[in-house]
One Martini backbone bead per residue (centre of mass of N, CA, C, O) as a GRO file, in nm:
protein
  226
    1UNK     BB    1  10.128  -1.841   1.562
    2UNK     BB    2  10.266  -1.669   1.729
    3UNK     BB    3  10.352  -1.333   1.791
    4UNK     BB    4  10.556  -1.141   1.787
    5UNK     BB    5  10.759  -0.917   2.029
    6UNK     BB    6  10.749  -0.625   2.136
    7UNK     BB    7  10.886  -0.313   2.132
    8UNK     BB    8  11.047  -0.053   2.285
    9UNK     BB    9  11.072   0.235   2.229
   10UNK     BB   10  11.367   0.447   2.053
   11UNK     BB   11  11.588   0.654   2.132
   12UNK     BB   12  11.733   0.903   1.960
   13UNK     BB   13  12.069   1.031   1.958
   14UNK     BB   14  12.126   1.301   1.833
   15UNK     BB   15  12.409   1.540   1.821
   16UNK     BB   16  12.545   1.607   1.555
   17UNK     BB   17  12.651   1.904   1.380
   18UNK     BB   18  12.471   1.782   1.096
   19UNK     BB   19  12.204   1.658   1.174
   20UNK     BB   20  11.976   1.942   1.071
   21UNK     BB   21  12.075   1.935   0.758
   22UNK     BB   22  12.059   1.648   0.701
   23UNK     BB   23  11.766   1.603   0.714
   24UNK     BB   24  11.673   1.803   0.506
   25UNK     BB   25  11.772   1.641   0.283
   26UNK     BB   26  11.666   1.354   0.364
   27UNK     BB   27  11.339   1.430   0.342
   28UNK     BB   28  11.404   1.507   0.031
   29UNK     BB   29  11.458   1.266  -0.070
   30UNK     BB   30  11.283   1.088   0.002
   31UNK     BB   31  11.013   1.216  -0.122
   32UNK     BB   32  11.200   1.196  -0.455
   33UNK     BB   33  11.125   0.863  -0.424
   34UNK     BB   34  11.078   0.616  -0.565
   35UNK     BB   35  10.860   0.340  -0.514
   36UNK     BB   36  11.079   0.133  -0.554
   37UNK     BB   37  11.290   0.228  -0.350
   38UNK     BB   38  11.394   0.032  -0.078
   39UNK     BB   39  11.498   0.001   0.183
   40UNK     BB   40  11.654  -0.233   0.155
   41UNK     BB   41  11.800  -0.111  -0.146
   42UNK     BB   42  11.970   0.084   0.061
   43UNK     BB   43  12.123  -0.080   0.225
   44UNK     BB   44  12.274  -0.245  -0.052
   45UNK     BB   45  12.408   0.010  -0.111
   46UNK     BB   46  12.586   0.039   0.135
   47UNK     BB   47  12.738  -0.194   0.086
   48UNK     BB   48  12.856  -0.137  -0.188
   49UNK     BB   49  13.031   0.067  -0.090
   50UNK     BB   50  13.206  -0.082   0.109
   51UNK     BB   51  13.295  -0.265  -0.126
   52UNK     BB   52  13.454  -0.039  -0.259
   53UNK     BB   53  13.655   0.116  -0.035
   54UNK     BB   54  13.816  -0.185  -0.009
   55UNK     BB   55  13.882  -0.169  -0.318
   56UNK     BB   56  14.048   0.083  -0.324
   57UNK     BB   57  14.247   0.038  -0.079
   58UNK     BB   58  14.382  -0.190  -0.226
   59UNK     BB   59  14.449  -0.085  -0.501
   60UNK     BB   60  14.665   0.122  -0.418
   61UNK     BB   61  14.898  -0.025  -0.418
   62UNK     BB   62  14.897   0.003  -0.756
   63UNK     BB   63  14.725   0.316  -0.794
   64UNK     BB   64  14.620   0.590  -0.600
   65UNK     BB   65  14.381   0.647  -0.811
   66UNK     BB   66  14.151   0.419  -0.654
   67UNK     BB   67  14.083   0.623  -0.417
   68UNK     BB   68  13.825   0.733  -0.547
   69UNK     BB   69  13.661   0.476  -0.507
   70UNK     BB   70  13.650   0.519  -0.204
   71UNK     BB   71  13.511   0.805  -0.204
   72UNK     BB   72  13.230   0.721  -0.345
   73UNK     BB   73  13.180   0.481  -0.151
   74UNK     BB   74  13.098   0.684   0.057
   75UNK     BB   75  12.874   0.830  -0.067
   76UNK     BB   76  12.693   0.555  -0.122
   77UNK     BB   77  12.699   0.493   0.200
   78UNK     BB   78  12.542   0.686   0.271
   79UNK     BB   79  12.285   0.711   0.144
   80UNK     BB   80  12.195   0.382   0.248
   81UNK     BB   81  12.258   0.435   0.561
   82UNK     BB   82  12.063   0.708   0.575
   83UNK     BB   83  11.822   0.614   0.390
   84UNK     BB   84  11.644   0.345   0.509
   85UNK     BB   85  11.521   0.459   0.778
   86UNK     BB   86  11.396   0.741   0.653
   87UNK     BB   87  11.216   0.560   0.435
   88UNK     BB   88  11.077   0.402   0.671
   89UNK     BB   89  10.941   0.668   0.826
   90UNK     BB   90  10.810   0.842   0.599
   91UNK     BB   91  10.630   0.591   0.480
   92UNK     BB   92  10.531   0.406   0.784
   93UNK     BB   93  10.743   0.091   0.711
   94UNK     BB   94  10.818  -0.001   0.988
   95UNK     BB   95  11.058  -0.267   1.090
   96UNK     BB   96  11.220  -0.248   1.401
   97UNK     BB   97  11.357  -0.507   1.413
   98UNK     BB   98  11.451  -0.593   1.132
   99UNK     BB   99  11.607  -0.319   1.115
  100UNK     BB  100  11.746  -0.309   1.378
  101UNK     BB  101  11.947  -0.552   1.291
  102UNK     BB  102  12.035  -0.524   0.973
  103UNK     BB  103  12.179  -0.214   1.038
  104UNK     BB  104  12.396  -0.312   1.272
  105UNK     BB  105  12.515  -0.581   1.075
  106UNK     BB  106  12.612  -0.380   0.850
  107UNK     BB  107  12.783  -0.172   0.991
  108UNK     BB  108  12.997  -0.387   1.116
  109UNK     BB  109  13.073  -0.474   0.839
  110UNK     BB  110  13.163  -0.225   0.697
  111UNK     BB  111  13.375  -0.148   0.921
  112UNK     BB  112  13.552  -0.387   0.881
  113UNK     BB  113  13.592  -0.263   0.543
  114UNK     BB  114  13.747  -0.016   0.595
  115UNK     BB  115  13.960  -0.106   0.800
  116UNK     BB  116  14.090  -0.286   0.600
  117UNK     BB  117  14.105  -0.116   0.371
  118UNK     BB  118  14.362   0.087   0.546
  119UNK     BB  119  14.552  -0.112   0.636
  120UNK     BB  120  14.587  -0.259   0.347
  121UNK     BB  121  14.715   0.009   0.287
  122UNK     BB  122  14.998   0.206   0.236
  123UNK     BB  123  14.929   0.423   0.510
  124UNK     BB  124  14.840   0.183   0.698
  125UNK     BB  125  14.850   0.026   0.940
  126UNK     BB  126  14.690  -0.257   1.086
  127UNK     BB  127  14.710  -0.179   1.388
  128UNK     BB  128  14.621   0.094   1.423
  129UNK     BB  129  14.339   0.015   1.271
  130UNK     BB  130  14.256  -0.187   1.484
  131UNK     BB  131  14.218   0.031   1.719
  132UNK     BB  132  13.977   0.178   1.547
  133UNK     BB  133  13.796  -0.089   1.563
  134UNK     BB  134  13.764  -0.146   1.867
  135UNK     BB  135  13.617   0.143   1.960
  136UNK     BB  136  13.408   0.105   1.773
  137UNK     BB  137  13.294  -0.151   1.934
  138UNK     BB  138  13.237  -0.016   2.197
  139UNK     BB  139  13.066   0.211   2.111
  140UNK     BB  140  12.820  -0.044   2.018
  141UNK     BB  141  12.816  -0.183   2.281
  142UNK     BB  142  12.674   0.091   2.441
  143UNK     BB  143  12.466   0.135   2.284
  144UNK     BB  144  12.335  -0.147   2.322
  145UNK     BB  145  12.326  -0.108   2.635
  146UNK     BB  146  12.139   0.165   2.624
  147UNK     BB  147  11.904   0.022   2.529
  148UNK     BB  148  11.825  -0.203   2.733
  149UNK     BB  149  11.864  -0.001   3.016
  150UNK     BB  150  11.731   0.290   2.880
  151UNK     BB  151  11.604   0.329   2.560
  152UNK     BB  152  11.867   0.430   2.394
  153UNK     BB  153  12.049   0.567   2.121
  154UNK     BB  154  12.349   0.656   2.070
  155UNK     BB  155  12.494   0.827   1.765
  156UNK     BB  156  12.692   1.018   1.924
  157UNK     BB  157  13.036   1.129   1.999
  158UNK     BB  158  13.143   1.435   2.011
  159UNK     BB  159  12.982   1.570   1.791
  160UNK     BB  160  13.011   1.290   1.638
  161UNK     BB  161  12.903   1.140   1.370
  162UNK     BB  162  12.879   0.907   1.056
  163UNK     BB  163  12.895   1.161   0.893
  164UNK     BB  164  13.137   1.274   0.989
  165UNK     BB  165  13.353   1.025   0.969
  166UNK     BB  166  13.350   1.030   0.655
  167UNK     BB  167  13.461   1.309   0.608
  168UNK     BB  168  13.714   1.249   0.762
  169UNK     BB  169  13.788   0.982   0.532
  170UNK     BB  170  13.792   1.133   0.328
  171UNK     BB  171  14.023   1.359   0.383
  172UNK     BB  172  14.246   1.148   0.427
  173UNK     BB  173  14.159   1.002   0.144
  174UNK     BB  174  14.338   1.280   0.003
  175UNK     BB  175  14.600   1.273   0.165
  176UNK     BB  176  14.705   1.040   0.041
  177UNK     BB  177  14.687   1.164  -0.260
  178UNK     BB  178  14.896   1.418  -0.174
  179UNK     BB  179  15.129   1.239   0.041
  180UNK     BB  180  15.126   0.965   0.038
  181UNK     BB  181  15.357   0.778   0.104
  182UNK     BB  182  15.523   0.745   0.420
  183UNK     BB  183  15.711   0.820   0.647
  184UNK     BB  184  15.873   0.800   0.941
  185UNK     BB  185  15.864   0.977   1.268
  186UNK     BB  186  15.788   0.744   1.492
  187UNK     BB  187  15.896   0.468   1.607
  188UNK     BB  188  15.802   0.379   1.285
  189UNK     BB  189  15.581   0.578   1.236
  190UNK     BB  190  15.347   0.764   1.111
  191UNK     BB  191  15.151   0.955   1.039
  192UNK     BB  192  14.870   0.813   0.988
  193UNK     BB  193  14.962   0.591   1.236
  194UNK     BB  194  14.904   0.820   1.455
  195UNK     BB  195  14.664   0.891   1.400
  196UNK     BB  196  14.489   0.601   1.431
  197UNK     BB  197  14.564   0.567   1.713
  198UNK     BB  198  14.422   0.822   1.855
  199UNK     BB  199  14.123   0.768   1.749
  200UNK     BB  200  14.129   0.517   1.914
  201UNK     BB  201  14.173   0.596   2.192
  202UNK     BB  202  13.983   0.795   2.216
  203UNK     BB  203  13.713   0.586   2.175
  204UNK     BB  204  13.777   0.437   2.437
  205UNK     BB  205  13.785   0.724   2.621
  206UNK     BB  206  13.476   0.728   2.550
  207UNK     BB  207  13.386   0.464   2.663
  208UNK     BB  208  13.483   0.509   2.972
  209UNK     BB  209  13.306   0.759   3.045
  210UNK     BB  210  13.032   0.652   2.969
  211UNK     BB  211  13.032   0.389   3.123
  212UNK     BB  212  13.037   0.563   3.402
  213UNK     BB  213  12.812   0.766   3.361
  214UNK     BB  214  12.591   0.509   3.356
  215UNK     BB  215  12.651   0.372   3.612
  216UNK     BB  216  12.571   0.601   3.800
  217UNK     BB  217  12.259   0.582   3.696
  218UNK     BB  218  12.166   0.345   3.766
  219UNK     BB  219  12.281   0.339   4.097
  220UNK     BB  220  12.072   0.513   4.170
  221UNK     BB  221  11.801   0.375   4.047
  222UNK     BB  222  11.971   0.083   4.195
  223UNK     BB  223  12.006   0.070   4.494
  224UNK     BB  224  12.136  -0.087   4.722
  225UNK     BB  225  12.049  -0.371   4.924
  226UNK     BB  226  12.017  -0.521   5.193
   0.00000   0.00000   0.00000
């Protein structure tokens, strides 16, 4: 059999609020990991974290006292998602293709499943919410094209990382559970369907910016030829 195709080493690039606080967590956790505990059986519990948080989110149509569900479900999505890859880093037992697939088709997976989950919910419409899942899918299709062309995987993205975005997502869903189903405020829409808007838009605007940024850097690297 061939064997498989090395693959370049991938910078990543972390600069979000908390990474150097989580960091010291989380190699504090990585240490204290029993030998069963494995990369693999933690991405399956971010995955079911995932997989709480939308049901979080639908049962709260039947009643809000259900988002606590989900509030749970994000604590053990970073758990999973935050240590699959820091202890298969601590342990040296990584593999980076199949890591690097499995991590980022599980990220996409999830994301889909949480956006579904506030849309599906009585606080937020599902087109505001799917404007802020196009945003996410935009800006991770560049962390993939910045692998590509320049070897680096971009994590953060105005100084927040997916641990900020969880905490901001936990603080929404106490805000559902504090101030209820909205009425309109504007044109319809409420004030959570405006965040969901806003930040939608954001992330979007900050992927044109980031992929001109990129265009440039690249066009000098490779300037037109005669």
């Amino acid at each position: 059999m061939t064997p498989p195709p090395e693959i370049a080493p991938i910078t990543r690039i972390q600069e979000n609020v908390l990474a150097r606080a989580e960091r010291r967590v989380l190699n504090r956790l990585c240490a204290a990991m029993p030998k069963w505990v494995t990369p693999d059986k933690l991405t399956a519990l971010g995955m079911v974290g995932a997989v709480m948080i939308l049901c979080g989110y639908l049962a709260s149509n039947a009643n809000a006292a259900w988002l606590w569900l989900s509030i749970a479900g994000f604590i053990l999505h970073w758990l999973g998602d935050s240590l699959d890859g820091s202890l298969a880093r601590f342990r040296k037992i990584e593999r980076p293709r199949y890591g690097y697939f499995l991590d980022h088709s599980c990220d996409g997976l999830a994301t889909a499943m949480i956006v579904a989950g506030i849309g599906m919910s009585p606080y937020v419409a599902m087109d505001a919410a799917l404007l802020g899942l196009a945003g996410y899918l935009l800006l991770s299709i560049h962390a993939f094209l910045t692998v590509r062309v320049l070897g680096e995987l971009p994590l953060t993205y105005l100084n927040l990382g997916p641990t900020e975005v969880r905490l901001i997502l936990i603080a929404l869903t106490i805000a559902f559970l504090v101030f209820g189903v909205p009425r309109p405020v504007w044109q319809g829409e409420t004030s959570f369907d405006l965040i969901a808007w806003g930040a939608g838009l954001l992330m979007i605007g900050v992927f044109i910016v980031q992929t001109a940024g990129k265009a440039r850097l690249l066009a000098k690297q490779e300037p037109p030829r005669a």
